[in-house]
N, C-alpha and C positions, 0 to 999 in steps of 0.2 A: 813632316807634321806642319799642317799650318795653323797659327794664334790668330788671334782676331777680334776685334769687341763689334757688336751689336747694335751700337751707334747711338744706344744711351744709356743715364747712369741708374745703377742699379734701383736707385731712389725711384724712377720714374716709371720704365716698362711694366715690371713685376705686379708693382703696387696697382696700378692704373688697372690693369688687365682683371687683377684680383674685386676691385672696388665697382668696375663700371659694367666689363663683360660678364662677369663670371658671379650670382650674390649666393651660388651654392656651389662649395667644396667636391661634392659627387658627381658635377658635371662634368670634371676630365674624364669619369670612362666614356661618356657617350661621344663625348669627342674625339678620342684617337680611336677609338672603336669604327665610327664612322665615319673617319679620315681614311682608316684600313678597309671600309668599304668601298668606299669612291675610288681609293685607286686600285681596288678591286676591276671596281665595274668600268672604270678607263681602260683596264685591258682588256674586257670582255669585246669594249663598244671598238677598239684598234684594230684586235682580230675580225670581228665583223663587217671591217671594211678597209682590208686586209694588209693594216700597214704594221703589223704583228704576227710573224707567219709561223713560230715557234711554237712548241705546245704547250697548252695553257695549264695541264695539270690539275692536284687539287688547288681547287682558291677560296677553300676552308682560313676564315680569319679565327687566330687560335689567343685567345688571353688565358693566360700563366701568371701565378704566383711564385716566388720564391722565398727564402727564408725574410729578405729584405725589400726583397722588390717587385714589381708588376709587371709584366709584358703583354706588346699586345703585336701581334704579329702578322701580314697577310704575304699573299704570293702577287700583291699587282704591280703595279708599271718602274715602284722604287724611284729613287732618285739621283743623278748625279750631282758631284760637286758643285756645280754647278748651279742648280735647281737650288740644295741647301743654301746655298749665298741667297739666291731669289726668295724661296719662300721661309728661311728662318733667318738667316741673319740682317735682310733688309727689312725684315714688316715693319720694324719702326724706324724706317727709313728719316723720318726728320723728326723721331720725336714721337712717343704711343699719341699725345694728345692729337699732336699734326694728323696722325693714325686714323683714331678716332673722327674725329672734324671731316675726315676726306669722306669717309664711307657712311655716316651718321645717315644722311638720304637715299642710298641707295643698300639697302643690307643686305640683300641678293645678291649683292657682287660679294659680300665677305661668306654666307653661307657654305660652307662644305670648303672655303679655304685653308688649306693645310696647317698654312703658319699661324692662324689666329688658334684655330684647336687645340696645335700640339702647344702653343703656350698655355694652356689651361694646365696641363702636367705640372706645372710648377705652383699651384695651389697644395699639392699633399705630396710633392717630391723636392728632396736636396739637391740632387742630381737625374740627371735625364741625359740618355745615351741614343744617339739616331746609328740604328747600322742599317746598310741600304745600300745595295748594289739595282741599276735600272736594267729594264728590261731592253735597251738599246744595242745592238752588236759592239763589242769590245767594250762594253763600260765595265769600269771598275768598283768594285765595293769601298765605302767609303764608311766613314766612322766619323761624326759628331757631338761634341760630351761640352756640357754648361754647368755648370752647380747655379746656376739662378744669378749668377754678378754675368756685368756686359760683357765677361771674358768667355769666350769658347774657343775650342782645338776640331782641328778636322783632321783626320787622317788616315792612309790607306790601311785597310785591312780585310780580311778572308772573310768570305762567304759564297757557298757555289750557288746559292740560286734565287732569283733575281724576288724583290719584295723587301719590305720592311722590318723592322723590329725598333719600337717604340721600348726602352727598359728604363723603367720609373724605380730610384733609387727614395722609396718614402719614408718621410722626413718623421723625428722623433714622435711630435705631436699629431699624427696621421695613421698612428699604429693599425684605427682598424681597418683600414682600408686592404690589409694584409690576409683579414680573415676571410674563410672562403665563404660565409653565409654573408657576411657585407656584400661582396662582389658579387654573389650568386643573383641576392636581391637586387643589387643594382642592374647586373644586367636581364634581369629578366622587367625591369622596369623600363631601362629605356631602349634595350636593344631585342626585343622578342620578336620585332615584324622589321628585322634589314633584310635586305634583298639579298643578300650572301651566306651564304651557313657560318656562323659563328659560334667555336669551339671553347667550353670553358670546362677542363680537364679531361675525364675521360669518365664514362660510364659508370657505374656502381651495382654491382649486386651480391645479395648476400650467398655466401661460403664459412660453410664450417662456423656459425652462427655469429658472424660478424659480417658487415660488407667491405667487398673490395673491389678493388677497378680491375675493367677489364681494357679490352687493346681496342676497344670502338672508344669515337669521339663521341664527347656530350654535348651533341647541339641543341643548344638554348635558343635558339629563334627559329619563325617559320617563314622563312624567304617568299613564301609566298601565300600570304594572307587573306584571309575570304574578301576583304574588299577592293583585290586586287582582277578577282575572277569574274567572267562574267555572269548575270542572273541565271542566265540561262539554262548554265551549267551545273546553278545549285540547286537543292530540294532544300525542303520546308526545313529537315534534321540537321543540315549544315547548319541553317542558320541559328539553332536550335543549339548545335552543340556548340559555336563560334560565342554565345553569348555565355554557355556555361565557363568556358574558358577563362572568359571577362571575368565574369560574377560569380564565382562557384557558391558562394551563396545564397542565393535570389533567384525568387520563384520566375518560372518559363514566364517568358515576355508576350505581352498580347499582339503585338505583329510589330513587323519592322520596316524599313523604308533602304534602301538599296540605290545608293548615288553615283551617277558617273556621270558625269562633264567634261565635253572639252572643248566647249566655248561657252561662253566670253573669258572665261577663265579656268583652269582643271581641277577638279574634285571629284575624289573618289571616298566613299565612303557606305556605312551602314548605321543606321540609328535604330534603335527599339524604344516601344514603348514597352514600359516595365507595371509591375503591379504594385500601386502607392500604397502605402498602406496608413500613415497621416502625415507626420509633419513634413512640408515641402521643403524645408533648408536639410534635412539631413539626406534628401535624396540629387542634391546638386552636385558635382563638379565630378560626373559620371561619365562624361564624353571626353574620350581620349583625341588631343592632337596630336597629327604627325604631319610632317613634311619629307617628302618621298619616303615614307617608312621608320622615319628617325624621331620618335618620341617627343614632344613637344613639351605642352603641358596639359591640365586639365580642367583648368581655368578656362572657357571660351566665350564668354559672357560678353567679350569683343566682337564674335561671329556668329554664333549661335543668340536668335530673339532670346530675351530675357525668358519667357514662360516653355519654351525648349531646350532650356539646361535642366528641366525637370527627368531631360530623356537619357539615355543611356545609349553606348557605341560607340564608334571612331572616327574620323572627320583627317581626311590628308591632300591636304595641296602644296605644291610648290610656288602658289600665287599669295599666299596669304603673308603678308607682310611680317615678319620679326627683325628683334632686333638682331645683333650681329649675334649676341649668344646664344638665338635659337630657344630663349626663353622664356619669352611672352609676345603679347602681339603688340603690333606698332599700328595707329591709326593710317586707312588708306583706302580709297574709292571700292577697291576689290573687295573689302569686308564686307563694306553697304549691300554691295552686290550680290555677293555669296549668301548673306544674310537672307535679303530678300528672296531667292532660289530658295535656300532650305523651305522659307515659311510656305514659299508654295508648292515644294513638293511635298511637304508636310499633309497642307489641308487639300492638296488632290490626292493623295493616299487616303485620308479619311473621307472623303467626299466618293471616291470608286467603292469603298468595301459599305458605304452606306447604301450605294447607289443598287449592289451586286450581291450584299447579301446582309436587310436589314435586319435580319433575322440575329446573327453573329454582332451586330453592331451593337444593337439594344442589351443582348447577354452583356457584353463587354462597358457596358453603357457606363456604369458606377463606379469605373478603373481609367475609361478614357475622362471622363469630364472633367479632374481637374486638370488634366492638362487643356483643352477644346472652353473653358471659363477661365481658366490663367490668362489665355491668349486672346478670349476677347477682351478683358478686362484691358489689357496691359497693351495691346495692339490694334488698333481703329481698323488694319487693312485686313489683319486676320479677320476681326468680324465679318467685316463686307463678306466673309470668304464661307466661313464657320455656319454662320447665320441660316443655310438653309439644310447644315447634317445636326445643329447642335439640339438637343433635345431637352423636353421637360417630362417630368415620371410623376405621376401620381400615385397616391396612398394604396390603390387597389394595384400597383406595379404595372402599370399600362403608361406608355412614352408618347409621345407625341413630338412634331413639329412644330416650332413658334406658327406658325399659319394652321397645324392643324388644331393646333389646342384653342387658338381664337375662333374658329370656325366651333367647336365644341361647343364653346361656354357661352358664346355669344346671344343667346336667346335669351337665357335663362338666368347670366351674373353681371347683369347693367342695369344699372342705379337710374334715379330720377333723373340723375344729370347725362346721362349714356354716356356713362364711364362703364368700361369693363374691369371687373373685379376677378381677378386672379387671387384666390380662397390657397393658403399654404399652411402645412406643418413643419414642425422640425423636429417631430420626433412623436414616434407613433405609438408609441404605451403611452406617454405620460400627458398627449392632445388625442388620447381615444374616445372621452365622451363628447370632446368639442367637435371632432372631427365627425362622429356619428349624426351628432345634432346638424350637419349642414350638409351631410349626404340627406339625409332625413326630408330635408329641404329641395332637394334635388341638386342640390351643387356639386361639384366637383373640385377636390380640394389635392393638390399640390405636397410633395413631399421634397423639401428642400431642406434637407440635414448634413449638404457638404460643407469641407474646409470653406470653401469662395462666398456658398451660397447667400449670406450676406450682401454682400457686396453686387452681388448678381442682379442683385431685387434692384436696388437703387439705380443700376445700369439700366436693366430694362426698360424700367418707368421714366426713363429719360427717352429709351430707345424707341419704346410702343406709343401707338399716338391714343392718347385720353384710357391711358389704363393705370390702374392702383392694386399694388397685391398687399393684401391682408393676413395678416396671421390670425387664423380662424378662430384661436382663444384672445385675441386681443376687444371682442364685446359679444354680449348676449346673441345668439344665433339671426337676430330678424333686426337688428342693427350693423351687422353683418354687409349687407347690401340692401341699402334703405331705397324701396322703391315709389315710397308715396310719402309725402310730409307728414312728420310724428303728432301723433294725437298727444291733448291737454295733459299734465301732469295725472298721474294714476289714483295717487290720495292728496287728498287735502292737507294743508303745511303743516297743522298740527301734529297729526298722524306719521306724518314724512320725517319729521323733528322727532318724534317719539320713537318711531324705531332705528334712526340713524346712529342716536345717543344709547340706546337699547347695546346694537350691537357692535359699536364701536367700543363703547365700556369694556367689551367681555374679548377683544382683540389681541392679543399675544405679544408683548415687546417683542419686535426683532429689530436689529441693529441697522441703518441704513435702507428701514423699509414703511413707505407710507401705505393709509388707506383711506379712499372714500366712499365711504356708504350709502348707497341711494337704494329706492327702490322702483320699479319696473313691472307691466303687466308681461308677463311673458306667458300663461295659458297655466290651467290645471295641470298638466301632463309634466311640466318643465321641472327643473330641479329649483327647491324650494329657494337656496343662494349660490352664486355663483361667484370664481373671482376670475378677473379679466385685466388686460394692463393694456394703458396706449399702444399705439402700432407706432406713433412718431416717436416717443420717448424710449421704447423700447428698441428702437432700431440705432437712433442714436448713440442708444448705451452703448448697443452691439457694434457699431461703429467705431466708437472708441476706443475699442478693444483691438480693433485692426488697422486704425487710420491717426499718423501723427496729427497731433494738433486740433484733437477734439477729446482731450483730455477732461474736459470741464464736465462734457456728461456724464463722462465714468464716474466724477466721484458725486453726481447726483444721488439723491436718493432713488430707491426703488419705487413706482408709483403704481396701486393696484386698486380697482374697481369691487368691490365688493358688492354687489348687485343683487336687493333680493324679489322674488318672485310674490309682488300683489295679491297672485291668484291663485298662491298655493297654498293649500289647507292649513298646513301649520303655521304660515306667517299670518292670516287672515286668524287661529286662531293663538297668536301670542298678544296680538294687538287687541283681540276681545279682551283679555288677559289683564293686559296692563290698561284700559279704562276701567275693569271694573276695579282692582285693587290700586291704582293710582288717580285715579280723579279725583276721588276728592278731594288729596293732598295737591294734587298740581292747580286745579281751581282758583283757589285765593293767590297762590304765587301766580298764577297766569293772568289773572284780572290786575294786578298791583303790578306788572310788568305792563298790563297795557296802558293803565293809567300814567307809568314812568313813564312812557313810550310818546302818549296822547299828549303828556306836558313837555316835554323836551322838543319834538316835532314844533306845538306852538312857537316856543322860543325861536327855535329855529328859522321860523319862517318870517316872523317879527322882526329879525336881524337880515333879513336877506337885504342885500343893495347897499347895506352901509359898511364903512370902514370899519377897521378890528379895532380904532382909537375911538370912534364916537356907539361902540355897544358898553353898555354899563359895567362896571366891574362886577356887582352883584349879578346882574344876569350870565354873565360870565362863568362866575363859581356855580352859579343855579344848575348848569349848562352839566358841568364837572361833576357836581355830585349828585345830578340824574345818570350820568353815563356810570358811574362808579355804582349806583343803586342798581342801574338794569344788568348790569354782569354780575352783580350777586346774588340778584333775583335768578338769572338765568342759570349759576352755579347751583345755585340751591332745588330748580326744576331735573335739571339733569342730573342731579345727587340721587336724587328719586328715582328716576329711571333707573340710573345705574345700581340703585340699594339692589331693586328690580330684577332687574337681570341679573345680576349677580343670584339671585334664589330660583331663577328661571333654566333647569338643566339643557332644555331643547336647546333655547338660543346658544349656548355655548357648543352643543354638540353637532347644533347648523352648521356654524363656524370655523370646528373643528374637522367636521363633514369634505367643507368646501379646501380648508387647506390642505388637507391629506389627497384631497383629489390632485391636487396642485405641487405635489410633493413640499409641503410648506412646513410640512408638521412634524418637528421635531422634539428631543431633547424631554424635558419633564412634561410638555404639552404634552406631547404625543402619547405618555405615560400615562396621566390623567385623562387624555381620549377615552383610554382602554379600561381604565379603572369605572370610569362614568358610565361606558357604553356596556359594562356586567350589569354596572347597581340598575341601568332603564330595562334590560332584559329581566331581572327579577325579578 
């Protein structure tokens, strides 16, 4: 038997390995798992080139529980005495940090090596036992035992046939790593696609209404994984069934992309694009990493563009930089690289099934676009790329090309200024009368009710040269797209003041929601009021909603157009209405407001050019309590209006009309809509 210590103290290796390599407990199985595959596949690659002339057997790598402990076992190349001094008892040759330090820039040299892995055992084990006889003529089986202090024993012992056995004595507080659904899960997480058949018990099926094992192995992985084969070889149902596997819950994938590289660097893999269904964060970290088949992580936001972690699939290179635990990615030229590859075999995948069958594109059209708008948004090169498969849909569900939808509209939605107006809804019950009113017109109006589509507009009209999109209820339909300068005000101020105050009086509190009331010639035919809201304010808001740092709009108020129609019978007769029952009473207040008016003005003008020290104090106050006279006058004109209206049922059922159209009308309003519009039908 030989002692021996490890060459540091226990304070330093253990700790170090635990804190820097290793920031999750579960990763020792994939690590001797996959240490028992590599020296697997070193004897596969010795016979192959025939310095291993012996027969290779099975080279099923088999993990075992015991009452205490874990094994993980293979049939490959083993190790002598020899070797264990090299790769366990020197790794920290001067010191884990020394360790660390040497290998920090090149982690590909630590990857798949033996000694860094098998120390990961000592996260959920007390003791850890190497038995290992090499495949070398006349080697001897050897035996290795640490309890985790710099002390170990090496010493000869029995085993006929050549391979390892890794036995993890686990430690009090690691209990469940004991249990077979922990181990089962673990390794169907990180060990389901090694290149080796990896055995974890034995089979199960029911007998005499219980299950029991039978004498076949349970192989838990598939040595050889769809993205390991070529296209060629697969049909449409492979790939089909390869993502049910993934995802057993998630609906069949709209098509998928199929990677093999082997220059500038190697990657093999498969990506689908899946069916979103709304929010984009609950469908990220879907793409599985592996490096030669050994589970990575899912995190790829290092390789994969930011707006294709929306995607779903696998992704395995041996070039992709990690750290030494094989745990995440490390910054490095190959990422950029790789990254740039994916995006364009991404958008030549979508650019060919555009190209070859836009028929299938367009169906698929309202599943692919957010990913094909994530990616111009968030990526300038994808645009250049995107730009001539990415589509726009209109309300009658007809797609177009940004070039063909310009070519479209272009006669017919350019303004005095020859700006193109790109006409949009976002939602097609609730913008149906506005949307009708501007087909009516002959336009053509836009349905943009996705997650992005926001944000899409803003891009655009940056992107398109002298174009504005409008949301088709943001003004009266022939406002819309002004193509000749606006004729004079419709009614006279009196009149305009009269019904502003009319039906602003009879307006509904809502909380965080303004109105301005004007009125408009918009045609006999047209609806009598309408409501409309900025297209700048309103986009802002909606901005806010998705964009740090424009918070301030959010908590604006709501600002909304109340707009009534000149020329529509009923407004033409409420304003007969209120001259013959209010003039007389507004008369004398309206003459003694212009008289305030006609003397305040004087003042005013008397004072023009002089300092605020050399105007009188008396004209001063004169000044003060004419402006004090004329807002009482004015309160006292609009008291009247409003007494008015208030006995006037129409105007409030105009009102009411237009909010309901608007989905605005709620609560006891809404109540009293309904109660109002029985008593106008009796």
């Amino acid at each position: 038997m030989q002692k021996g210590n490890i060459g540091v103290t226990t304070e330093n290796i253990f700790p170090v390995i635990k804190k820097f390599l290793y920031s999750d407990h579960e990763i020792f199985l994939r690590e001797l798992v996959s240490n028992a595959v590599d020296a697997t596949q070193k004897l596969k690659t010795l016979a192959s080139i025939g310095e291993f002339k012996g027969e290779a057997g099975d080279l099923t790598v088999h993990v075992s529980l015991g009452k205490d402990t874990i094994t993980v076992s293979d049939h490959g190349i083993g190790l002598t005495a020899e070797e264990i001094d090299k790769y366990i008892n020197q790794i920290a040759f001067s010191g884990a940090n020394d360790f660390l330090e040497k290998y920090k820039n090149d982690a590909n040299a630590i990857i798949g090596h033996f000694g860094l892995g098998f120390y990961s055992a000592f996260m959920v084990a007390k003791k850890v036992e190497i038995i290992t006889k090499s495949y070398q003529d006349g080697a001897k089986a050897v035996k290795w035992t640490c309890d985790g202090s710099p002390e170990f024993t090496i010493e000869d012992t029995d085993k006929a046939e050549r391979g390892t056995d890794i036995v993890l004595y686990i430690d009090d507080d690691c209990k469940e790593f004991l249990e077979e659904a922990r181990i089962s899960s673990l390794l169907k997480k990180y060990c389901s696609f090694l290149p080796i058949p990896v055995a974890f018990g034995k089979k199960k099926e029911w007998k005499d209404g219980k299950q029991v094992e039978t004498a076949e192995d349970n192989i838990i992985n598939d040595a050889n994984p769809l993205w390991t084969l070529k296209p060629s070889e697969l049909k449409d149902e492979d790939y089909k069934k390869f993502y049910r596997d993934l995802y057993p819950m998630s609906d069949e994938p709209l098509f998928w992309i199929h990677l093999n590289v082997d220059y500038p660097f190697h990657l093999t893999g498969i990506l689908y694009f899946p069916k979103v269904k709304s929010n984009i964060e609950l469908n990220k970290n879907k793409i599985q990493l592996y490096c030669n088949q050994v589970y990575v992580t899912d995190s790829v936001e290092g390789i994969v563009p930011d707006f294709l972690t929306l995607l779903h699939g696998v992704l395995d290179s041996p070039d992709i930089p990690l750290n030494v635990s094989r745990s995440y990615l490390q910054s490095d030229s190959n990422v950029k690289k790789i990254s740039t590859y994916i995006t364009k075999k991404v958008s030549d995948r979508l650019q060919s099934i555009f190209k070859n069958d836009r028929k299938q594109f367009e169906e698929k059209w309202n599943d692919l676009k957010i990913f094909i708008n994530y990616g111009m948004l968030t990526q300038e090169d994808f645009y250049d790329r995107a730009k001539d498969f990415a589509l726009l849909s209109d309300t009658d569900g007809k797609h177009y090309t940004f070039e063909e939808y310009k070519t479209l509209i272009k006669d017919n939605q350019t303004d005095k200024d020859g700006n193109l107006i790109y006409l949009y809804a976002n939602n097609k019950d609730e913008q149906y009368s506005y949307i009708e009113a501007a087909k009516n017109k002959g336009y053509n109006v836009l349905l943009m009710d996705g997650q992005l589509d926001v944000a899409m507009v803003s891009m655009l009209e940056q992107k398109f040269e002298k174009v504005r999109f409008t949301r088709v209820d943001s003004d009266v339909v022939d406002n819309l797209i002004v193509k000749e300068d606006k004729k004079s005000d419709v009614l006279e101020a009196g009149k305009q003041e009269a019904l502003s105050v009319i039906f602003k009086s009879q307006l509904p509190q809502m909380e965080k929601t303004e109105f301005n009331v004007m009125a408009q010639a918009l045609g006999e035919n047209a609806s009598p009021v309408m409501i409309t809201q900025s297209e700048y304010m309103r986009r802002m808001k909606e901005m806010a909603n998705i964009q740090a740092g424009m918070s301030f709009y959010g908590e604006m108020p709501d600002m909304f157009n109340l707009v009534l129609n000149a020329d529509h019978k009923l407004v033409k007769e409420i304003l007969a209405d209120e001259d013959k029952k209010c003039a007389a009473a507004v008369a004398p207040i309206q003459k003694e407001m212009d008289d305030v008016n006609n003397r305040r003005n004087d003042l005013k003008k008397k004072q023009e050019g002089k300092k605020d020290e050399d105007i009188p104090t008396a004209e001063k106050d004169e000044v003060n309590d004419l402006d004090k006279k004329w807002e009482e006058l004015k309160s006292q004109k609009e008291g009247l209006f409003a007494n008015y209206a208030a006995q006037n049922k129409v105007v409030r059922q105009l009102i009411d009309l237009a909010l309901l159209q608007n989905g605005m009308l709620k609560g006891e309003a809404l109540n009293n809509f309904v109660k109002r519009s029985i008593d106008l039908i009796k």
